[in-house]
C-alpha positions in Angstrom: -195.5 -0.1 36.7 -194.2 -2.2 39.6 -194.9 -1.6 42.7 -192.3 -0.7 45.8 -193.8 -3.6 47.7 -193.5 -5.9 44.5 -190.7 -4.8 43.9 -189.3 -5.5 47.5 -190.7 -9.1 47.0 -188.5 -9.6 43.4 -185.5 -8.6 45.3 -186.4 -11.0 48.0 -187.3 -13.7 45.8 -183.9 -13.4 44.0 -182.2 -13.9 47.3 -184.1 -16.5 48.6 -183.0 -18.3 44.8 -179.3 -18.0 44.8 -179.0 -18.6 48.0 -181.0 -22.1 47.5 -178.5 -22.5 44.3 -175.5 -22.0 46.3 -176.7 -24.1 48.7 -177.6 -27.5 46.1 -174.5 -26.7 44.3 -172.1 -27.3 47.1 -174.4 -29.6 49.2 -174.7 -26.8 52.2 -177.4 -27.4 55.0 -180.0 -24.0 55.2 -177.9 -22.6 57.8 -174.9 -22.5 56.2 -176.6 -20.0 53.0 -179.0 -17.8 54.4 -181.0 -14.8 52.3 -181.3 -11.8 54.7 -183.9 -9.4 55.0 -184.4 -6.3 53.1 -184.1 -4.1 56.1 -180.9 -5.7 57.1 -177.4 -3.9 55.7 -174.9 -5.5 54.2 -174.4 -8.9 52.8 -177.8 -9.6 51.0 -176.6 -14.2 51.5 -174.9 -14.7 54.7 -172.5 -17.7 54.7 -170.9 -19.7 57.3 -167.0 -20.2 57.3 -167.6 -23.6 56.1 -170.0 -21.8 53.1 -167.4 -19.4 52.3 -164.5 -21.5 52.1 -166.6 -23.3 49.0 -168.4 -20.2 47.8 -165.8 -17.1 48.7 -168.2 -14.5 47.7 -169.9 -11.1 49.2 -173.3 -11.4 47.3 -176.0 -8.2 46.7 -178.7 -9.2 44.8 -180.6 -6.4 42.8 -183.9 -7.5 41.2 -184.6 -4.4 38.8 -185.8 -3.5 35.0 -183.6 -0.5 34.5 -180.1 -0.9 36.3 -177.1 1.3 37.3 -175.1 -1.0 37.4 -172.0 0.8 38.6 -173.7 2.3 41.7 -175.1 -1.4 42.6 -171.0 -2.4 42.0 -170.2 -0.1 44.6 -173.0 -0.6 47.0 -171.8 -4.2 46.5 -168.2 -3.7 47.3 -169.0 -1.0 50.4 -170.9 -4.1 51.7 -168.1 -6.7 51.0 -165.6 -6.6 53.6 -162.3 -8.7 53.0 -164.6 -11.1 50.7 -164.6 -11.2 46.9 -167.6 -9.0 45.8 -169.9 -10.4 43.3 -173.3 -8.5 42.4 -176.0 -10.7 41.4 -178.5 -9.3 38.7 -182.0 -10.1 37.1 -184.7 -8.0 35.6 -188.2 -10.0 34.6 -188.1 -12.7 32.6 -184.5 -12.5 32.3 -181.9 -14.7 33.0 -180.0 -14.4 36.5 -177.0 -13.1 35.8 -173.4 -12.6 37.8 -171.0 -9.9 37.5 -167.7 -9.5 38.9 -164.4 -8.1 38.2 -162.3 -9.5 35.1 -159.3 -10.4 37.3 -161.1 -12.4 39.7 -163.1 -14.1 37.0 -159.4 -14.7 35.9 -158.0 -16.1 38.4 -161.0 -18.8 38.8 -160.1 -19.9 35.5 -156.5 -20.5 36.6 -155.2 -22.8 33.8 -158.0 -24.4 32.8 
């Protein structure tokens, strides 16, 4: 059984990760992606303007074995403001995974 504290250190972790992706992907200084803290509300990766013009998401990360995924949707689009929500999931020795809605997956395809 996992612990709340490791459990609180998964979510963390996870953060600390994408943010760390976003951030080599687009070539963005440490300031421009930065993981929050658990205690904070909102936004789990805060972006600057310059960050969100390359990465226009509103990210929540949930580091958990059994999900609801539908309640962490709609934590994740309470928290998003005017900025596309996109939940970020992963479960041990999983693969990090990315959900969002099928329209705005869409409409980054364009006409590729």
């Amino acid at each position: 059984m996992t612990t709340r504290r490791t459990a609180k250190t998964n979510g963390y972790k996870l953060q600390k990760d994408v943010a760390n992706l976003v951030r080599e992907r687009f070539s963005l200084e440490e300031r421009d992606v930065v993981s929050t803290p658990s205690s904070v509300q909102g936004e789990d990766i805060l972006l600057t303007k310059k960050a969100r013009n390359l990465f226009p998401f509103s990210v929540e990360c949930k580091y958990r074995e059994n999900m609801s995924i539908y309640s962490y949707w709609e934590q994740t689009t309470t928290n998003c403001g005017n900025n596309t929500p996109l939940l970020i999931l992963k479960a041990k020795r999983k693969p990090i995974l990315a959900c969002i809605e099928i329209e705005v997956l869409l409409n980054l395809l364009g006409n590729t």
